[in-house]
N, C-alpha and C positions, 0 to 999 in steps of 0.2 A: 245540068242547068239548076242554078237555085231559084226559088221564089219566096211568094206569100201569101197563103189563104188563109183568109178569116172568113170563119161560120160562124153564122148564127142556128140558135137551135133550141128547142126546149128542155130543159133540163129532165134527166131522167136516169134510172142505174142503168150502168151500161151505156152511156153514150157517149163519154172523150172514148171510151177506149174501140166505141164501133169505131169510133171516126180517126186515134190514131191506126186502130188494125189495118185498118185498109187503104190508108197513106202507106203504109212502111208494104203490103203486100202487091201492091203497085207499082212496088221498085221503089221508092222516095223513102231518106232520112230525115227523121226530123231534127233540127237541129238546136230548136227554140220553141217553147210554149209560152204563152202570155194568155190567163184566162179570167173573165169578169162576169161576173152574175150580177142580171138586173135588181132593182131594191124587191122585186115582188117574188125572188124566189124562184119562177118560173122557165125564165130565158136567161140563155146567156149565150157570150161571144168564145169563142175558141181563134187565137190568130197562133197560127203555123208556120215557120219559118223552115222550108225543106230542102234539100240538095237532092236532085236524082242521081242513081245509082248510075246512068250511063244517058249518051247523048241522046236516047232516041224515047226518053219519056218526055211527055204532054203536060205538063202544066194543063192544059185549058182540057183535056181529057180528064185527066186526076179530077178537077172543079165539078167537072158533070156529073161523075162517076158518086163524090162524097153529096152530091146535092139531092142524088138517090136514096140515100139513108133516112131510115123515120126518124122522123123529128126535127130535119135537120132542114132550117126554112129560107135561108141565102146561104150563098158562098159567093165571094170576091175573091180574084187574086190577081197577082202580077210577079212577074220574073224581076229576075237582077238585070236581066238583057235588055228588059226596056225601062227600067230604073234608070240603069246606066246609060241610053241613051234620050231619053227624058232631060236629066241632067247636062247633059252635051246640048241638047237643043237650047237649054233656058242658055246654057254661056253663051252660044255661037251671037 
């Protein structure tokens, strides 16, 4: 399953890489980063584009699991599975 998580988090050493470690030890690829820091220096966003390694990881497990990490103060996400059918409902 692919998706999309973007966290927010406060900037610190060591914190893309808690938060990629533990996407990729989860089972998930990352296939995509995209990262922006607020003008204060402080916070920033990290959005994650992942493919799981096999059909039986969680997206919305993976979400819970990184929203555990210090520092790290939302996480949003969504799959391609409901992207894709999102999509379909606006045409129908």
């Amino acid at each position: 399953m692919n998706g999309r998580l973007t966290i927010e988090y406060y900037v610190a050493e060591g914190a893309v890489i808690r938060m990629i470690g533990l996407v990729e030890r989860r089972g998930f690829r990352v296939t995509r980063i995209v990262m922006a820091e607020q003008p204060c220096g402080r916070r920033g966003t990290l959005v994650l584009e992942i493919a799981a390694s096999d059909a039986a990881r969680s997206t919305d497990i993976l979400a819970l699991q990184v929203g555990r990490l210090h520092g790290v103060t939302r996480v949003t996400h969504d799959s391609a599975d409901s992207r894709g059918a999102e999509l379909q409902d606006k045409a129908a």
